[in-house]
N, C-alpha and C positions, 0 to 999 in steps of 0.2 A: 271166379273171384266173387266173392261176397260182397255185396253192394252197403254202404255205408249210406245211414238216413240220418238228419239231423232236423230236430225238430224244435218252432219255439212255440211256447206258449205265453204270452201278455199276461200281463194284470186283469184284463175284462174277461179273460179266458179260464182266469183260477178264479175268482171272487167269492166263490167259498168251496165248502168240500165236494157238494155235487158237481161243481163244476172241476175241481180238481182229479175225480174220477173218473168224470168224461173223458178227461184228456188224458188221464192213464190208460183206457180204456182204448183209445185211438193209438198211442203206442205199444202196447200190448198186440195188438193188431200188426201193426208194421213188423213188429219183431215173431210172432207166428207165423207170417209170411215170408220167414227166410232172411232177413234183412238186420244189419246190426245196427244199433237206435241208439243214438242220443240226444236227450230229452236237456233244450234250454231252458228256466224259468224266471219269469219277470215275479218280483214281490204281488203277493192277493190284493186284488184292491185297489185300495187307498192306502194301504201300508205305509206307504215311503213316504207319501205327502204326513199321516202319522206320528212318524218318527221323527218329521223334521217339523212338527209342531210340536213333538214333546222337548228334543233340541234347545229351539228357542224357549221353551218355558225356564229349560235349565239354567239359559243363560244368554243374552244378546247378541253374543257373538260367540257361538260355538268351533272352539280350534276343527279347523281342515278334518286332519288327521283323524281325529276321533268321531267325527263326524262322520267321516266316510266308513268307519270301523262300524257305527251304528247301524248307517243307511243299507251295510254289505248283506245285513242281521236280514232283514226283508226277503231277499233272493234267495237265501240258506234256508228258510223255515221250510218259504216253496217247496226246494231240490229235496226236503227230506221228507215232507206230508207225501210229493210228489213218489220218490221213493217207496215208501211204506203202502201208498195206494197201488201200486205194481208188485211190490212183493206181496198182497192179498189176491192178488191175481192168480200165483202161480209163476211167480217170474221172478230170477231172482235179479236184484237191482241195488244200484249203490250210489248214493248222493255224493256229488264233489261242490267245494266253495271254489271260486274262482282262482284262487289262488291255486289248490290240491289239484286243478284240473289241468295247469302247469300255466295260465293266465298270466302273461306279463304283459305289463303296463310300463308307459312313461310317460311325464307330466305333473302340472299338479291338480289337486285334491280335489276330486268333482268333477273334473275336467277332463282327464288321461284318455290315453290312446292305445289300444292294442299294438304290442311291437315284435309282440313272437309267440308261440305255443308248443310248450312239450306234451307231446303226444303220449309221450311213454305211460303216462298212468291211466289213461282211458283206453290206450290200445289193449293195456294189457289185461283188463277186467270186458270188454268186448272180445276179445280171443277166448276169455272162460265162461264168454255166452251171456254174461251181465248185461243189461239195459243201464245206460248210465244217464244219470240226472245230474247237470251241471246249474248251478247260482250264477243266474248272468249280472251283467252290468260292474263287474271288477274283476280283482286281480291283484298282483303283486306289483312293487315299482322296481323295477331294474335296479336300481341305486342303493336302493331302502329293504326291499324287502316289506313294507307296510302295504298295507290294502288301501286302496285307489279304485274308486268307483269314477264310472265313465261317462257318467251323464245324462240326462233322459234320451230314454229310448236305447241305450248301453244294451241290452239282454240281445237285442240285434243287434250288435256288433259282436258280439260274444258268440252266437250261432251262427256266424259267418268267416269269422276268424278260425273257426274248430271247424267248419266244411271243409274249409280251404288247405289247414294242415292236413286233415284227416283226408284229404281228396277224397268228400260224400261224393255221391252222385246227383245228392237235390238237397238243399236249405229248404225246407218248409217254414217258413209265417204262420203260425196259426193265429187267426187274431177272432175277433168281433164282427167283419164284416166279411165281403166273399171275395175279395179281392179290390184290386186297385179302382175304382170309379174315372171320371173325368171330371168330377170335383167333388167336395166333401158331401159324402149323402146326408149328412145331418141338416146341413145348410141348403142342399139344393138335392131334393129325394126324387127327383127325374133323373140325376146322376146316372152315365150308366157305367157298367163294368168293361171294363178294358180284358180280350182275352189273352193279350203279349204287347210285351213293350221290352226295349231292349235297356241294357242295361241305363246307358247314356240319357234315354227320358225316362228311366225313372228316379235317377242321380239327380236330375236339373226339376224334376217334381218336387222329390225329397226336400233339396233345398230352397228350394220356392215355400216350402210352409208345408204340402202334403205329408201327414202323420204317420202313412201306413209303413213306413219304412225309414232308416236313420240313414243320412248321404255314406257316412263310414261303411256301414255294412254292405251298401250297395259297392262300392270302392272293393270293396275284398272279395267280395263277389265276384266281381270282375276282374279283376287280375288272375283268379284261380280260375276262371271259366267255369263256376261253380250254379247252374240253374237254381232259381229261388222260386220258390212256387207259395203266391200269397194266396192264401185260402183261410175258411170257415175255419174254429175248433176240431170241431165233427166233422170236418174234410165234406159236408154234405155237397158246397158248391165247385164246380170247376176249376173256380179262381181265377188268377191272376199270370200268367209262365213270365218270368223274366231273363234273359238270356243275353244274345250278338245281337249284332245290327240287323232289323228289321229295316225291309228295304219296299219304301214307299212309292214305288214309282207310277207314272201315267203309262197308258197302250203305248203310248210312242218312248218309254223308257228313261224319259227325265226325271230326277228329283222330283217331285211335284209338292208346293205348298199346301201346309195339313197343319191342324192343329190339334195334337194328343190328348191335350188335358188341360187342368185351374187349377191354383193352390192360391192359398192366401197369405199372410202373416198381419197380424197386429203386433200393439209395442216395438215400434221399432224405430230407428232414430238415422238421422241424418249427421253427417260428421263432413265439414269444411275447411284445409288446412290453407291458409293462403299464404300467398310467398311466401312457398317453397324454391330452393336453387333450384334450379331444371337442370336435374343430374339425372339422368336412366337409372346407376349404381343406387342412388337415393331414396328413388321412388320403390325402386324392387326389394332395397332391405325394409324399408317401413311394410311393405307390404309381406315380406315373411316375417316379421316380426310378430306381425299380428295372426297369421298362419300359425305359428309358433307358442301362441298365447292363445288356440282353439279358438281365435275369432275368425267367422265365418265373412268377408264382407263383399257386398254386392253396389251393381253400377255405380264400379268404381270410372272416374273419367278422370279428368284434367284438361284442362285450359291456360293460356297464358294469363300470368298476373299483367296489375298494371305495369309492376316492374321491370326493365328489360332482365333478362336472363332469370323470371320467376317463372312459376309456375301456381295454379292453385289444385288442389287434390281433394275431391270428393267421394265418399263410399257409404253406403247403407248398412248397418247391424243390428243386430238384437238390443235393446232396451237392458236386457240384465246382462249382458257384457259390457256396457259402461265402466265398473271398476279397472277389469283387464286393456281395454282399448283404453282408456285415461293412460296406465300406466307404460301404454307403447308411445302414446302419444309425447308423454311428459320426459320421454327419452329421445326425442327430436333433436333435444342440445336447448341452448338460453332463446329468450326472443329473437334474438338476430340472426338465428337460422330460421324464422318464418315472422311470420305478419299477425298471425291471430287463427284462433283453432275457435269456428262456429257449429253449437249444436243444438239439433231441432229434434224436439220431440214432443208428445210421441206421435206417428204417423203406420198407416195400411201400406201394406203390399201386396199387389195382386199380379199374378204371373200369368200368361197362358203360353206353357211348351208345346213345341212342334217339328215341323221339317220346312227348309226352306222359305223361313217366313218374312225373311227381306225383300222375297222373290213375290211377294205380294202389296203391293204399293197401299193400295185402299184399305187394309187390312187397322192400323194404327190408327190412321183418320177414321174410319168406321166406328171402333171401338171407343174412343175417345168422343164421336158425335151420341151415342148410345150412353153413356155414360154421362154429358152432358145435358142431356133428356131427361134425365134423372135426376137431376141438382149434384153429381157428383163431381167434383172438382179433380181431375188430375193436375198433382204438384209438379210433375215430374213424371220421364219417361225414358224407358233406354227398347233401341230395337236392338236385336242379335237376330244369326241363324235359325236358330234353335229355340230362343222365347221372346216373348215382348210383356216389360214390367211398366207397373203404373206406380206412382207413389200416390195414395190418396188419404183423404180424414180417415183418422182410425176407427170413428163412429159408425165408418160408411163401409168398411171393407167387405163387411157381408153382403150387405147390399150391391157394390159393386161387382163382386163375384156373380150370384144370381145375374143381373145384367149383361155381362160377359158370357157365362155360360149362353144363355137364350141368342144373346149374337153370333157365335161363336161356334159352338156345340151340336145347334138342330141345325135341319137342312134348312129351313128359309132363312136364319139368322145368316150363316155358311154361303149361301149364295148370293143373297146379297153382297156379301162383303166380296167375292170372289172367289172363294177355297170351292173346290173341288167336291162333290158329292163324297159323303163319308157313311152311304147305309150299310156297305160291306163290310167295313172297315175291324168291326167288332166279331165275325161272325166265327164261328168256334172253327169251321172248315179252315180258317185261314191259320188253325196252330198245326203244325206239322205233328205228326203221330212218331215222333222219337223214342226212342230206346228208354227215356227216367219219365216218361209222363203217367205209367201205371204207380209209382213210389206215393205212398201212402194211401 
């Protein structure tokens, strides 16, 4: 059987033609080596940010629709420079828009979500030996038929959605950096490179703030059992493997508390609904509603109102989801189904994912006296299994990271607090030599 390779390339990764050749050049490669390639690509550049400056020049409030018609232009220029740099190769090759490459979408405009993919036009140009170049970040709307871009970072969800029908054998990332880090190297360049992570930390990365990868893509990933392998352009680094559950245990075979990684976010906002009924049914349609409207929202709680039989409902989101989250909110029903809707903005978020991190008491207080030390204020704080988030100044969140990191990350910061020696942790011996790790 002929192994299927999907590859994407970023915006940092095309930024002009030499760079656009390199990465023909890497697939050209893959496909000399027996393997049938398709090539995802994110808009050169700055493109998009571009188009959605020229946009606004046009007009204040540019319709959805044609806006996203515009933004699609970006991704298609890529798939066809992309294209014609492979057929100078010696290779013959064919660019698809997201729609032609059977991309279907549903949702609205900016926003949508992969919900299916026909295969048939790319299988059938890969059986006649083609290299194919697909326009990530859209697609068609189920409903409509119009084109529906999917929001940043979309071109990975696009190359993960097409492994997964396609049952590849590896999603490759090709980005700017060499794989996943333990926090952003721009911010903190002691960062180091994570050699596997499974799918689940790098989901709860993703949406913690980490860039190198969109929550969606990782999600499709995962259900298809489809390896994602983040690496370099030029494949020069090892990367990143991401896969199943990696299994962290101590000599004696327990879970053992660890801490993976950092992510940040700024711009981001607090949202307080008080007296609420305290209905289970209540709480869980506001909360797909807003699922439903691509709002993402984090440390959600609830507590009792003053009211008997209230409730109050708290959650954390994006700053430029504000319009969408207004309009789930403003579908509540009249004031007499709540008390008052309070919002704070704007504020940081800082994450650090892990394994069993409840299972470490000092862990929370450590990091929060570290952070203290610092003049950093934690507003807010939620512990889980899996992460523990801080809400802080949004002045401060780089800052706070950096400090996390050093507590957190190196062995004296790590023992202190209690976590477990982590020098092995990273080491390339610990990726198993499976059957897709020669792909690309």
């Amino acid at each position: 059987m002929v192994r299927i390779t999907v590859q994407k390339y970023g915006g940092s990764s095309l930024c002009d033609a030499t760079s656009v050749c390199r990465a023909a050049d890497e697939a050209v490669s893959a496909h000399r080596a027996g393997r049938r390639v398709v090539v995802v690509v994110s808009a050169m550049g700055q493109t998009t940010d571009r188009l959605l400056s020229l946009a606004r020049l046009a007009g204040p409030d540019p319709d959805a629709q044609e806006l996203d018609v515009l933004l699609g232009t970006g991704e298609r220029a890529s798939a066809a420079l992309m294209a014609l740099a492979i057929r100078a190769r010696g290779v013959p090759a064919r660019s698809f828009s997201g729609p032609t490459a059977g991309v279907v979408t549903s949702g609205s405009h900016g926003r949508a979500r992969i919900v299916d993919v026909d295969t048939q036009p790319i299988r059938a140009d890969l059986s006649a030996g083609q290299l194919v170049v697909v326009a990530g970040f859209q697609g068609a709307d189920q409903a409509t038929g119009c084109v529906t871009t999917i929001g940043r970072g979309g071109s990975d969800a696009t190359a993960t959605a097409l492994a997964a029908a396609l049952q590849a054998h590896v999603c490759e990332i090709r980005t700017d950096v060499d794989g996943v880090h333990t926090a952003d190297p721009q911010h903190v360049p002691q960062s180091g490179r994570l050699a596997r992570l499974s799918y689940d930390e790098v989901y709860e990365l993703a949406r913690a703030g980490a860039r190198i990868l969109m929550p969606q893509c990782v999600r499709y990933a995962q259900i298809a059992g489809i390896p994602l392998h983040v690496r370099t352009a030029t494949g020069a680094s090892q990367g990143t493997w991401v896969d199943g559950d990696i299994h962290r245990h101590s000599e004696a075979g327990e879970r053992r508390p660890q801490v993976i990684g950092l992510a940040h976010l700024n711009d981001q906002a607090q949202y307080v609904i008080t007296g609420l009924p305290d209905q289970p049914e209540a709480r869980a349609a506001l909360l797909t509603a807003l699922e439903e409207a691509t709002v993402s929202p984090a440390m959600i709680s609830w507590n009792s109102a003053t009211r008997a039989g209230r409730v109050n409902l708290s959650f954390v989101a994006a700053q430029e989801d504000r319009p969408a989250t207004a309009a789930v909110l403003e579908a509540l029903g009249p004031a007499g189904e709540h008390d008052d809707i309070q919002y704070t903005a704007p504020l940081g978020r800082l994450t650090a994912v892990g394994t069993s991190l409840r299972s470490c008491p000092s862990l929370l207080p450590g990091l929060m006296k570290k952070l203290y030390e610092h003049g950093i204020e934690a507003r807010r704080w939620e512990v889980r299994d899996n992460r523990v988030t801080v809400l802080c100044p949004p002045g401060r969140t780089v800052d706070a990271l950096i400090v996390a990191h050093d507590a957190l990350m190196t062995d004296h910061g790590a023992m202190a607090l209690g976590l477990p020696d982590r020098s092995s942790e990273d080491a390339e011996a610990d990726v198993p030599a499976v059957g897709w790790r020669d792909a690309g």
